[in-house]
N, C-alpha and C positions, 0 to 999 in steps of 0.2 A: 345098461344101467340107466335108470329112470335119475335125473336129476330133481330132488324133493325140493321146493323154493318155499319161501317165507317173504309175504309181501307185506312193507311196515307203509299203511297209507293206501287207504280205499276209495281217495276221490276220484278225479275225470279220470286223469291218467292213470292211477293205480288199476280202476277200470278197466281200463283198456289194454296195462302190462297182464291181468290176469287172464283174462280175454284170450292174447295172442298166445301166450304162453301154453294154456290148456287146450285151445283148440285151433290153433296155427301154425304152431313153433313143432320141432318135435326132439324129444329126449329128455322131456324135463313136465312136471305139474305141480300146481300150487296146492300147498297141503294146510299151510297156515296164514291167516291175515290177521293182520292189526289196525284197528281205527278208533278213534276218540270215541266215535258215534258208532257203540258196539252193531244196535241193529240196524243202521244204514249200512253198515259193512254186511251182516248176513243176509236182508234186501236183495244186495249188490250181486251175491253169491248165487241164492236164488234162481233172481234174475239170469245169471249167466248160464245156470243149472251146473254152479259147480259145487263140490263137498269139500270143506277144507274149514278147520279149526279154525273159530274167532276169538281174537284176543283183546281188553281194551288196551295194552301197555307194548310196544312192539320193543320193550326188551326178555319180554316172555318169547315173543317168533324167535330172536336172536339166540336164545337159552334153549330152545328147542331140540330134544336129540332127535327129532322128524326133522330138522330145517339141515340141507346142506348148504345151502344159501342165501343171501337176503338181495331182496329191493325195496328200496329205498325208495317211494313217492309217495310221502307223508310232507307236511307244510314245512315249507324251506327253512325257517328257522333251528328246524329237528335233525336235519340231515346232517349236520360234523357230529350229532351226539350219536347219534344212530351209525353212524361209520365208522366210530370210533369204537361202538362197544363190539362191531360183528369181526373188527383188526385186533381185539381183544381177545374174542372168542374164536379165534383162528379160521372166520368164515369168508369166504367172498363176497363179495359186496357189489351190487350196481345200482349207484346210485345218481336219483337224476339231479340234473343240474339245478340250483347252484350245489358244489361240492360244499359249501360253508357260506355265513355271511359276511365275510370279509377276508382278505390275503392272509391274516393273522390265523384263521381257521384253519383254510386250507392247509397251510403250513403245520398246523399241530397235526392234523392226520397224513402227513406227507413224513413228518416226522415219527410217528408212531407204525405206520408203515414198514419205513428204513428199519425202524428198529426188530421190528416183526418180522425179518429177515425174507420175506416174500410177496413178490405184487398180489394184493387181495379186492385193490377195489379199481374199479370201470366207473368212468363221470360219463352219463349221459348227455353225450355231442353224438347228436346223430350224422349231422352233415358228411363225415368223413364213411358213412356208409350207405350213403346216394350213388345210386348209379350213374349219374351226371358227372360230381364232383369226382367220382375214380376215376372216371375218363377221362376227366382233367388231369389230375394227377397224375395220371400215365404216361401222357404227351409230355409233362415236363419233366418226369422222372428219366424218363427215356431219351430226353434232349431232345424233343422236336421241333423245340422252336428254341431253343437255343437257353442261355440263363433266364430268369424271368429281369427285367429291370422295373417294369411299372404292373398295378392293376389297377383297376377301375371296377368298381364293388357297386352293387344297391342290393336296399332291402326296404319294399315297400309294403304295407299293407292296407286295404282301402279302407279302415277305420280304426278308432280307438276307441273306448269308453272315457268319458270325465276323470274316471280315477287317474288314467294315464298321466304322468307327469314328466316332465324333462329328463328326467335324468334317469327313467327307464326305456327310454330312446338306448343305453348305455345295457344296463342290468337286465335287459327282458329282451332286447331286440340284437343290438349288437354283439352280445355276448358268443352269440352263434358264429360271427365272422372271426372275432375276438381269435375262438378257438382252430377255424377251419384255416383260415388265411396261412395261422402258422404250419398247419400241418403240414398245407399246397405246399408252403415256399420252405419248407424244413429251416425254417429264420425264426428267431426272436423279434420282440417289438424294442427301437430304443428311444423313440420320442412320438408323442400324438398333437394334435391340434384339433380343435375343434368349432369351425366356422356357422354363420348362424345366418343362410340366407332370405330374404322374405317370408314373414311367416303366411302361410295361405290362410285364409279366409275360413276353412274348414275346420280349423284349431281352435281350441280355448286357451283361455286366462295361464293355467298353467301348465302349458305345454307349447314351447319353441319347436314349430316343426313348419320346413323339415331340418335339418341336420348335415354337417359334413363330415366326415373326420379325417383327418389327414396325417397318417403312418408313416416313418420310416423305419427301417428293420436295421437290425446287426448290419447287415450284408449292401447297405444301400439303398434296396428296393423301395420302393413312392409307391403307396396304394391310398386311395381316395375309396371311402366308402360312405354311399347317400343312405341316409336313415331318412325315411319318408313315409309316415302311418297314418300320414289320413289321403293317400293319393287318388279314392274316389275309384280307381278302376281297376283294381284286383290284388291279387298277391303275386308281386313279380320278385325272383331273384334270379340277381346279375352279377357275372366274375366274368369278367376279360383280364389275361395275361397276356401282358406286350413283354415279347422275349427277343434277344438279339434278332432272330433269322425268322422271325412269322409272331403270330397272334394266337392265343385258344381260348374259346368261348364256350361259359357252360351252357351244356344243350339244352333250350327248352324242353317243359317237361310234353310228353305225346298230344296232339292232338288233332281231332280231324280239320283239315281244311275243307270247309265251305263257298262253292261260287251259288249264289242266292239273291235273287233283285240286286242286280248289277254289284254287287261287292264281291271281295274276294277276304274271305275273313278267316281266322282260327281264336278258338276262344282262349280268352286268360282263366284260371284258377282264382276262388278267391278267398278260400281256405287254408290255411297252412297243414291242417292234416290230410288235408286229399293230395298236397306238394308232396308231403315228407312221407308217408304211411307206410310205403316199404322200407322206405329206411329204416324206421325203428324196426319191421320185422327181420331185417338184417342185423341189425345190432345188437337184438337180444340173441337171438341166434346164436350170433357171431360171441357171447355172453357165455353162451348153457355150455357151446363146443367149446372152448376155452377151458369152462371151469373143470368140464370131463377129463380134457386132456392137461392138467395139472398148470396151466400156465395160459395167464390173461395177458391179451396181447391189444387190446379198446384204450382208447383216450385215459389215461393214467392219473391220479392224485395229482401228478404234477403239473399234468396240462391244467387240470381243474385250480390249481395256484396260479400257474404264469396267466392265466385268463381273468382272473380275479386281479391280478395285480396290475395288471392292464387298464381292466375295468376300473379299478382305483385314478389312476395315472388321466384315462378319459375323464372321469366326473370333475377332477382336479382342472383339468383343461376349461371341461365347459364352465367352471364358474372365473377360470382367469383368462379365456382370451389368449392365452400364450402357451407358446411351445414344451409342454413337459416331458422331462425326461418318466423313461419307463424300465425302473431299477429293480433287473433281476437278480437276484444270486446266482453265481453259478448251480447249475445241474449237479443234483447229488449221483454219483457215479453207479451209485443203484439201479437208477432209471437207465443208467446204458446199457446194463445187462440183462435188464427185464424188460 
């Protein structure tokens, strides 16, 4: 069986889910798209030399008896309404991140979900399907270094644009740890802080950078994560876990070492899609075989709430300097079984 998709949102990324979809992925093609900008979306298609119905309203893909499922990367403000009609329509859903713009969103599709008696939608967090991060995962799932007690995070990129502002150091950058951190350490977040060291030279007016944030979890754990976006020398990300009995650090991503006029060197990355790009073909993947085999098993409505409310809880910090709490509801018992 061919998995038929409906893609609501034909910009960068919509792009590129169609892309991978029809000629990457396998078990699944896109039959319908949606975008404001009807002929930039058939442009788009074109370009790709793919055929698939355009629509301008992407609750026409969602109403589609072609579509057995949607994606969702259309402008972030659209995404809770767009989720909310394909949990309506009893269709599965993978939508990228953010799942909503704000905890209160999240939550109404987390709640319409429950009620809808079956997991239907996947938030796109790629992180947890990097080949680095599972190998993290594995060593401390498996105890190999004993509980985790501390980590030490960064996430640098070597630029920003102007637009860039403080407080998406929080919503655009950190968001990614927000969600993987919990996954690593199967913890909750129950207070943040967030410190504001020298701002470098390479920043503007309004943007504090770089950034600290200082976690602690349900379980005790102390994780420090550096936000730092104008670092000048690449895109690096960093996770060390300090566990009772040893250390695990995620692996640099490949690359060749160089002995060349007396150096001995390996390059950095400075792109975030040349870091991540199998991940997402992992993820959707990991998506289409899910939805075939009747049951999504990817970062759930709910992660996409606890990450938001986090995110809340950080912006709260960065404007008071002080320790806030990070107040979650208990887990709807739904998500234990799903």
């Amino acid at each position: 069986m061919t998995l038929k998709l409906g893609v609501i949102g034909a910009g960068a990324i919509g792009q590129e889910h169609i892309r991978r979809c029809n000629n990457v992925l396998q078990g699944a093609k896109v039959v319908a798209v949606s975008d404001i900008n009807v002929d930039g979306a058939r442009a788009a298609l074109q370009r790709l030399n793919i055929e698939a119905e355009v629509y301008a309203d992407g609750y026409q893909v969602i109403q589609s008896p072609e579509v057995d499922a949607i994606l969702v990367t259309s402008w972030d403000p659209t995404h809770e309404e767009f989720t909310l009609a394909a949990i309506a329509a009893g269709k599965p859903v993978f939508c990228e991140k953010p799942l909503a713009m704000s905890a209160e969103g999240c939550r109404r599709v987390v709640d319409a979900e429950v009620k809808h008696g079956k997991r239907l939608v996947q938030v796109g967090f790629m992180r947890p399907y990097d080949a680095g991060y599972r190998a993290l995962k594995k060593v401390i799932t498996e105890g190999g270094i004993g509980e985790p007690l501390m980590l030490h995070c960064a996430h640098r990129n070597p630029s920003v644009p102007e637009s860039y502002t403080t407080d998406m150091a929080i919503t655009n950058t950190l968001i990614h740890e927000l969600d993987v951190l919990r996954w690593l350490t199967n913890d909750d977040y129950k207070s943040v802080q967030v410190v504001f060291p020298r701002v470098t030279s390479k920043s503007h007016a309004r943007l504090k950078d770089p950034q600290i944030v200082l976690f602690e979890t349900q379980k005790g754990v102390r994780i420090d994560v550096e936000i730092f976006v104008n670092c000048a020398y690449g895109y690096d990300i960093q996770c060390e876990v300090v566990g009772e009995t040893g250390i695990a650090k995620l692996p640099e991503p490949a690359s060749v070492q160089l002995r060349r006029d007396a150096k001995l060197s390996t390059t950095i990355l400075t792109d975030w899609k040349d870091r991540f790009i199998e991940a997402y073909d992992v993820e959707l993947q990991a998506f289409i075989n899910d939805v075939k085999a009747g049951e999504l098993t990817g970062p759930s409505a709910w992660d996409g709430f606890a990450a938001s409310v986090a995110a809340d809880a950080c912006l709260k910090a960065q404007q008071s300097g002080a320790i806030e709490p990070v107040e979650m509801p208990p887990r709807p018992a739904f998500y234990d079984k799903h």
